[in-house]
C-alpha positions as a Markdown table, in Angstrom:
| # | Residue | x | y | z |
|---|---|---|---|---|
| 1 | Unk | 98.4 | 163.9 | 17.3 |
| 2 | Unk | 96.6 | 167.5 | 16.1 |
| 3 | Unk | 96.3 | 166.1 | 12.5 |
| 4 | Unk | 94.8 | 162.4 | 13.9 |
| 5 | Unk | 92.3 | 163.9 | 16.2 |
| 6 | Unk | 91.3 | 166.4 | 13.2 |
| 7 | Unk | 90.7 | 163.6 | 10.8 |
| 8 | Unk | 88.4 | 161.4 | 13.5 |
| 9 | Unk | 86.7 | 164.2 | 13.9 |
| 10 | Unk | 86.3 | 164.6 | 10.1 |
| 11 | Unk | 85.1 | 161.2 | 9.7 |
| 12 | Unk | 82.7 | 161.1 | 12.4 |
| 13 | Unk | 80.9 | 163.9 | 11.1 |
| 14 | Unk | 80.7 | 162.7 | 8.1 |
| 15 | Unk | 78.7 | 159.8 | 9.0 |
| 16 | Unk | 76.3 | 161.9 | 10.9 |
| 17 | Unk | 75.8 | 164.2 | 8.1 |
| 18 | Unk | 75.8 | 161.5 | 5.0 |
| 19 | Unk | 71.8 | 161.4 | 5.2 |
| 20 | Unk | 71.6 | 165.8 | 4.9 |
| 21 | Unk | 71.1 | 166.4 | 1.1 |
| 22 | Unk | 73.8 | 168.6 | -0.4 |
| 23 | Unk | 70.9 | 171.1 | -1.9 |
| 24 | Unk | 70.3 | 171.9 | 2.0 |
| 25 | Unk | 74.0 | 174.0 | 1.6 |
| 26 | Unk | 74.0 | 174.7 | 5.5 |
| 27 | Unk | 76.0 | 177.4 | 7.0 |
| 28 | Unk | 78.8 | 175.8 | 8.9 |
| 29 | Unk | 80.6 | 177.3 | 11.9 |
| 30 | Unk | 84.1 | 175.8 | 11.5 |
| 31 | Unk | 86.1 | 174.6 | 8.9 |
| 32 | Unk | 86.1 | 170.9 | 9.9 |
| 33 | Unk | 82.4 | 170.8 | 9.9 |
| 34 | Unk | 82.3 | 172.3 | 6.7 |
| 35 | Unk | 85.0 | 169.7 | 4.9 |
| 36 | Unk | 83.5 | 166.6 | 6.4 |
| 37 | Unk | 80.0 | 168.0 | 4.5 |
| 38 | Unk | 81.4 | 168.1 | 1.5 |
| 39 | Unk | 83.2 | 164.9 | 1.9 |
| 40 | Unk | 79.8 | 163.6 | 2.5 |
| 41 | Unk | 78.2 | 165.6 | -0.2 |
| 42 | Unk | 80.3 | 165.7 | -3.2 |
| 43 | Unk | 79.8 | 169.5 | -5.6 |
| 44 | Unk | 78.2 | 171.2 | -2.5 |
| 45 | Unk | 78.8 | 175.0 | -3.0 |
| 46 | Unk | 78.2 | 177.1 | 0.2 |
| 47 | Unk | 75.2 | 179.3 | 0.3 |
| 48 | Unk | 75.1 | 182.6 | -1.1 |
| 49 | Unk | 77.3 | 181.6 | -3.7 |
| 50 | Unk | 76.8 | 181.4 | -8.0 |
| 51 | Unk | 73.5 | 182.8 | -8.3 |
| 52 | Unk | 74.6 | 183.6 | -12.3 |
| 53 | Unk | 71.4 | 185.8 | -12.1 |
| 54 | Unk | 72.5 | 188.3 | -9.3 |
| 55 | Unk | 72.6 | 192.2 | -10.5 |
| 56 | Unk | 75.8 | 194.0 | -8.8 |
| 57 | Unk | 74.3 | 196.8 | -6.7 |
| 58 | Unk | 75.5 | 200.4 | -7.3 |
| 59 | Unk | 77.2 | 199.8 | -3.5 |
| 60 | Unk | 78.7 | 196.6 | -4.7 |
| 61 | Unk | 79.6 | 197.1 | -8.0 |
| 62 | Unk | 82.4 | 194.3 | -8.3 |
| 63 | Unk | 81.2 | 190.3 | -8.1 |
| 64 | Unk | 83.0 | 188.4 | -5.3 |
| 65 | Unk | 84.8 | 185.7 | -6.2 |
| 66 | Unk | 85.7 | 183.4 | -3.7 |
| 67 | Unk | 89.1 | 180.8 | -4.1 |
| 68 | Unk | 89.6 | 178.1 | -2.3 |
| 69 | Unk | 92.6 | 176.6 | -0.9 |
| 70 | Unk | 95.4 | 173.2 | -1.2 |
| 71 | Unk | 93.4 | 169.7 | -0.8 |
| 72 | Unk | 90.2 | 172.2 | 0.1 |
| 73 | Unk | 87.0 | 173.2 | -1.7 |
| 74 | Unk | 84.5 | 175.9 | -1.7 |
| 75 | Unk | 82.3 | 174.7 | 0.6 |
| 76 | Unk | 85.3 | 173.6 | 3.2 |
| 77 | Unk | 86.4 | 177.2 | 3.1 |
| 78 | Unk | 83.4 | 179.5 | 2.6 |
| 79 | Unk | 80.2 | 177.8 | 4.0 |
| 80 | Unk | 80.2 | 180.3 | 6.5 |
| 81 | Unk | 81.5 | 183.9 | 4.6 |
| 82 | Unk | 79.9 | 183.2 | 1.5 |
| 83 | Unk | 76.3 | 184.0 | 3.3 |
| 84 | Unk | 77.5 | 186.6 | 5.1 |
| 85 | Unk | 78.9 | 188.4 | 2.0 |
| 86 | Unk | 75.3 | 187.2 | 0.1 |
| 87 | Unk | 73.1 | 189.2 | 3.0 |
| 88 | Unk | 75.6 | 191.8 | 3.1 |
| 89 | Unk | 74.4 | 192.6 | -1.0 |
| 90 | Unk | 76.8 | 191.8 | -2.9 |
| 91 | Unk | 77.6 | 188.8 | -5.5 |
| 92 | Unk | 78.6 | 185.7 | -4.5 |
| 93 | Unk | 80.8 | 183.2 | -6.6 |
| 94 | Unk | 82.6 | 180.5 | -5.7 |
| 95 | Unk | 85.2 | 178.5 | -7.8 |
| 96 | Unk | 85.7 | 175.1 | -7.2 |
| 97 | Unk | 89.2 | 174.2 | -9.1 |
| 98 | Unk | 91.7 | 171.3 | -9.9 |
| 99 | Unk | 89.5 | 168.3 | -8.7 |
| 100 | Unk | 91.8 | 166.0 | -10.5 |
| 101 | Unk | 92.5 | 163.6 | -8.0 |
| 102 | Unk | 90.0 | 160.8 | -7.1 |
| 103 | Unk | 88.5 | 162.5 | -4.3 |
| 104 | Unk | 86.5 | 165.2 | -5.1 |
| 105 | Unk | 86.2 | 167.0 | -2.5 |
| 106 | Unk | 89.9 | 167.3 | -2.6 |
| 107 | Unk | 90.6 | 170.4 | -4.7 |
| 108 | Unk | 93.3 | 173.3 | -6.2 |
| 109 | Unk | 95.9 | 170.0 | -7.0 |
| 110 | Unk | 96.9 | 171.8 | -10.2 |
| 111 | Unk | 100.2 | 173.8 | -10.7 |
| 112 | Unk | 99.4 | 177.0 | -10.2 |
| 113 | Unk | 100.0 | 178.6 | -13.5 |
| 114 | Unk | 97.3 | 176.0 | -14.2 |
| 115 | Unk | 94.8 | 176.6 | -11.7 |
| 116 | Unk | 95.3 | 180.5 | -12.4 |
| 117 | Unk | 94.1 | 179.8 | -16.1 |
| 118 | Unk | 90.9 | 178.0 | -14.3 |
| 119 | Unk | 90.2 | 180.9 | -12.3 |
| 120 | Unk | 90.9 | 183.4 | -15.4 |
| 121 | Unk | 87.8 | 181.0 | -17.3 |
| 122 | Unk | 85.8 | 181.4 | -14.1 |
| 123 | Unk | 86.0 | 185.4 | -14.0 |
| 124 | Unk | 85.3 | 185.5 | -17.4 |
| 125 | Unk | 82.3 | 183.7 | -16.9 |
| 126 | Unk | 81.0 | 185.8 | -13.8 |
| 127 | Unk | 81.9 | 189.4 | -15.5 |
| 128 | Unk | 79.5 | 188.3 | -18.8 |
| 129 | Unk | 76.8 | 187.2 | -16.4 |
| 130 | Unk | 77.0 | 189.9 | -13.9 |
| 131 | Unk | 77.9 | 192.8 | -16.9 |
| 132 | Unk | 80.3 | 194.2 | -14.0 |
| 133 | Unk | 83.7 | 194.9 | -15.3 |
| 134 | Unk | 85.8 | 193.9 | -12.5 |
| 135 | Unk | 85.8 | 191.5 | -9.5 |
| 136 | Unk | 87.2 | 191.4 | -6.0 |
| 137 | Unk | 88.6 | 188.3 | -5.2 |
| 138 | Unk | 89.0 | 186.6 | -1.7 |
| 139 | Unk | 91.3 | 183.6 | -1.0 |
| 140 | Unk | 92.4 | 181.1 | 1.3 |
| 141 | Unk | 96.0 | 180.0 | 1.8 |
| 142 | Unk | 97.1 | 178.4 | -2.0 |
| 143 | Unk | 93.9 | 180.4 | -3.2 |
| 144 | Unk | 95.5 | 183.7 | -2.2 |
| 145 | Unk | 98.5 | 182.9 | -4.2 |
| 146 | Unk | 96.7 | 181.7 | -7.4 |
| 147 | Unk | 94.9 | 185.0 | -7.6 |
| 148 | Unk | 98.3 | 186.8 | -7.9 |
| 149 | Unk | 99.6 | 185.2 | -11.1 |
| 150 | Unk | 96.2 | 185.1 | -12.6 |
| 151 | Unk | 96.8 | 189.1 | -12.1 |
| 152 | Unk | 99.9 | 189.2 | -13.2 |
| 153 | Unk | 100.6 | 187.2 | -16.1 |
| 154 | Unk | 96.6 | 186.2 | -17.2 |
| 155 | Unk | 95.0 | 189.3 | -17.6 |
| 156 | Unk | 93.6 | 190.0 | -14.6 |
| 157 | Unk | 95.1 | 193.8 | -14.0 |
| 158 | Unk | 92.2 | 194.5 | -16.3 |
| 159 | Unk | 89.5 | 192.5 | -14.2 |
| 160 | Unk | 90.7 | 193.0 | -10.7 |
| 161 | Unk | 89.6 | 195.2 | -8.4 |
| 162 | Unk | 91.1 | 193.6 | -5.2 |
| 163 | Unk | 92.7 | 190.6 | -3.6 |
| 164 | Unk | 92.2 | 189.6 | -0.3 |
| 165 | Unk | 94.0 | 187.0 | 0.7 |
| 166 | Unk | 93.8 | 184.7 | 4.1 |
| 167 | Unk | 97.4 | 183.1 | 5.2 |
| 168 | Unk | 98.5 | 183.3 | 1.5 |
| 169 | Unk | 101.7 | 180.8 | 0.4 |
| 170 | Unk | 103.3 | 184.2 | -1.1 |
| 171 | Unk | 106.9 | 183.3 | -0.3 |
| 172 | Unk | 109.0 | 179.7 | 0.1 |
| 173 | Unk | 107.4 | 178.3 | 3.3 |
| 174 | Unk | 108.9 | 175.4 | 5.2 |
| 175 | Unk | 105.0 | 173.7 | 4.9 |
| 176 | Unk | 103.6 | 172.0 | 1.5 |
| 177 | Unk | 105.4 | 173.0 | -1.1 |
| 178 | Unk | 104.2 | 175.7 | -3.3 |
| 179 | Unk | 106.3 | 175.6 | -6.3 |
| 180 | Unk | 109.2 | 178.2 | -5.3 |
| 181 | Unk | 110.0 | 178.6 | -9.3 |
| 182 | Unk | 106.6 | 180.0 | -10.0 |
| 183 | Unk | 107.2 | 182.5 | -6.8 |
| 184 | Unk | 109.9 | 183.6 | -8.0 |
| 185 | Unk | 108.6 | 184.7 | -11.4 |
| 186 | Unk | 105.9 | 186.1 | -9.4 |
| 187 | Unk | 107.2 | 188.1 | -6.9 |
| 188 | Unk | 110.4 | 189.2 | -9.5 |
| 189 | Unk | 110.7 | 193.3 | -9.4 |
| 190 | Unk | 107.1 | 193.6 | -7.5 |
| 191 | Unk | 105.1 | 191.5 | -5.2 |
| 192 | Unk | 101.7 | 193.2 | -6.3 |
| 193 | Unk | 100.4 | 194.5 | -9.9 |
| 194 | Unk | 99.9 | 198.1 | -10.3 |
| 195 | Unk | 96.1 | 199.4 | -10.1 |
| 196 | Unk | 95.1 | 196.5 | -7.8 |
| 197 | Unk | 94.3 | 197.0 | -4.0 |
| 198 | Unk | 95.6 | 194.1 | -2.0 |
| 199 | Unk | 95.0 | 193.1 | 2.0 |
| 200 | Unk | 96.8 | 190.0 | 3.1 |
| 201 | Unk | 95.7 | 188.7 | 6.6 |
| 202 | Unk | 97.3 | 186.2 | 8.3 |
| 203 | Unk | 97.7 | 184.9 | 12.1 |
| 204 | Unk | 100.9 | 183.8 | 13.7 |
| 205 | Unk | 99.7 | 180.5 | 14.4 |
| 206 | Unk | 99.2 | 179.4 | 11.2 |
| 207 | Unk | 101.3 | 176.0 | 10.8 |
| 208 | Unk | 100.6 | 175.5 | 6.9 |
| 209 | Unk | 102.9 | 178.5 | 5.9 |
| 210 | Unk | 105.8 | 178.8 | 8.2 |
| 211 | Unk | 106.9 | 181.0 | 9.0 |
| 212 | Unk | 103.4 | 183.0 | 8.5 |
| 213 | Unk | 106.0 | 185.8 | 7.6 |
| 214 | Unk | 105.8 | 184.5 | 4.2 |
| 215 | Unk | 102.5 | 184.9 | 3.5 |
| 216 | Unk | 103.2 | 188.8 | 3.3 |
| 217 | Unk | 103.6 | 191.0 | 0.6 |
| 218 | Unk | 106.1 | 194.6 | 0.2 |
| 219 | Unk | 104.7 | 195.7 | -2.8 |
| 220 | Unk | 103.1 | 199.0 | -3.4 |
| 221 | Unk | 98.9 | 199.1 | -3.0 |
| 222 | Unk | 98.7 | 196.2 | -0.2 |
| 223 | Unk | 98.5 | 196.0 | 3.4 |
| 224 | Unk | 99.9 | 193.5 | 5.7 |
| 225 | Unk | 97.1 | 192.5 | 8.9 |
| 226 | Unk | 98.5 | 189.9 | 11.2 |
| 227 | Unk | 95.2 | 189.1 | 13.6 |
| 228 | Unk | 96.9 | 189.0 | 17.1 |
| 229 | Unk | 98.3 | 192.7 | 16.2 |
| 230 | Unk | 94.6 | 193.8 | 15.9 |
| 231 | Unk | 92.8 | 191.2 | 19.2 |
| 232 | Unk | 96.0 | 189.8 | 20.5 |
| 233 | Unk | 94.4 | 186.8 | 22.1 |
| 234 | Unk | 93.2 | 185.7 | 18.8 |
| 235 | Unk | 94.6 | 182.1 | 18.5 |
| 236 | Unk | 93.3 | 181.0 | 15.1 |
| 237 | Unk | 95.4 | 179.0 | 12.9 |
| 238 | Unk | 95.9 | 178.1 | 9.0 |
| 239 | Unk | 92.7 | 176.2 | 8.2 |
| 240 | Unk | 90.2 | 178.1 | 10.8 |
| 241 | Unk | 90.9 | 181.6 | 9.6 |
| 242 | Unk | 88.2 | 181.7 | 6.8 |
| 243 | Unk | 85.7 | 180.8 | 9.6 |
| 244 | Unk | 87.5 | 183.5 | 12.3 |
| 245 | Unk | 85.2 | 186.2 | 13.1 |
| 246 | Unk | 88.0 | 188.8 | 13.4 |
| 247 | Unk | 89.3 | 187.7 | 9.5 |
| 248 | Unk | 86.1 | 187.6 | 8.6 |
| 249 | Unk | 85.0 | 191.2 | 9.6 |
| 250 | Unk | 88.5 | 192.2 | 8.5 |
| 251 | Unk | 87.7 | 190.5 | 4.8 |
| 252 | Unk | 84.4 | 192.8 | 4.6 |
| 253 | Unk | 86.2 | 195.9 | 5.3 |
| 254 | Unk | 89.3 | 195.2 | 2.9 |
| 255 | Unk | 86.3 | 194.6 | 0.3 |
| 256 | Unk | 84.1 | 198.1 | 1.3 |
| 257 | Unk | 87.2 | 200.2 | 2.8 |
| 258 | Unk | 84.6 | 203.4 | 2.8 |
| 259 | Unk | 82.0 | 201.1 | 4.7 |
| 260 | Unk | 84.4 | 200.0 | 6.9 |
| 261 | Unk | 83.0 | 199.0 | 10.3 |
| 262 | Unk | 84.6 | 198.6 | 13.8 |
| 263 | Unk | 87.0 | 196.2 | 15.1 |
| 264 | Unk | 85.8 | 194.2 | 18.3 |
| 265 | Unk | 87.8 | 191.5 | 20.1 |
């Protein structure tokens, strides 16, 4: 009933927002907004986001790049941080990845040893336009998970500063599946790569990795925030955390520890 009401909400807004050209790249306030957009508006990117001219400041010396999630894309999960991270100084990219199927807005359907060697090609391409040697990378669910091989068996312990990751698949999950061979390699002796700093957030309501227990990680150099142990009347789930504005606040201080600025709820 949840995923029928979702979808005719979807729909509907797409219809009312077919005539808005996808140049406008409006902030959105909620995932479902944001998704029927791009259904609507086909290669939107969110605002803020893969300006290949930006100059990382000397506050924010490492690019942000942003990773999208399972049957997402980048506007569907980041029309609403990606601005926020732009005003907040620092560089803003955001990968749109595996858009094989017939829908385009549909994304990340690659394997993902495959769509880590998409993202490894996207980095590269951001570190020689930016000149900055490393990047902090934020993702959402299957987008937190692809970030971790790239690290691990692509190269990226020498261009990755940090991971955040939002309701990451880390572990087998009793949701979509998320290739449990490929987690296994990954997670085999360590969880986490040595020299990178990783924050994994997730909420207990989340109903796309169950239990949301498996989104966390045991390594050395990360730390585990589930949302209703910071606010516990936070009630987001799976697809509305990138648009929570606990995560959110959460994500800026996991990329600026020294910066870091109160937690309200």
């Amino acid at each position: 009933m949840i995923l029928r009401r979702t979808a005719v909400v979807i729909a509907a807004a797409a219809v009312c927002l077919a005539g808005t050209p996808a140049s406008a790249a409006p902030v959105s306030g909620s995932f479902v907004e944001a998704f029927a957009y791009s259904i609507a508006h086909p290669g939107v990117t969110p605002a803020g986001s893969n300006d290949f001219s930006c100059v990382p400041s000397a506050q924010h010396p490492e690019p942000v790049v942003l990773v999208h999630g399972f049957l997402e894309n980048s506007y569907a999960n980041w029309a609403s941080l990606s601005p926020k991270l732009a005003a907040a100084g620092y560089c803003v990219f955001a990968i749109d990845y595996g858009n094989t199927g017939p829908v385009q807005a549909l994304g990340a359907l690659e394997p993902i040893p495959e769509s880590a060697a998409e993202l490894s090609t996207f980095v590269d391409s951001v570190l020689a336009a930016t000149g900055a040697q490393k990047v902090s990378i934020v993702g959402h669910s299957k987008g937190g998970t692809v970030p971790r091989y790239y690290a691990r068996f692509l190269g990226g312990d020498r261009t990755v500063a940090r991971i955040v990751a939002l309701s990451p698949p880390n572990y087998p999950t009793a949701g979509p599946p998320v290739q449990d061979d490929v987690l296994e390699r990954l997670n085999e002796g360590s969880d986490t790569v040595s020299g990178i700093d990783y924050t994994t957030i997730v909420t207990r309501y989340d109903q796309v990795v169950v239990p949301y227990t498996a989104s966390l990680l045991s390594g050395a150099g990360n730390t585990n925030v589930v949302l209703q142990d910071v606010c516990p009347s936070n009630a987001v789930e799976h697809t509305g955390i990138s648009y929570d504005p606990l995560a959110q606040r959460l994500v800026q201080n996991a990329l600026d520890p020294a910066n870091a600025q109160p937690i309200g709820c």
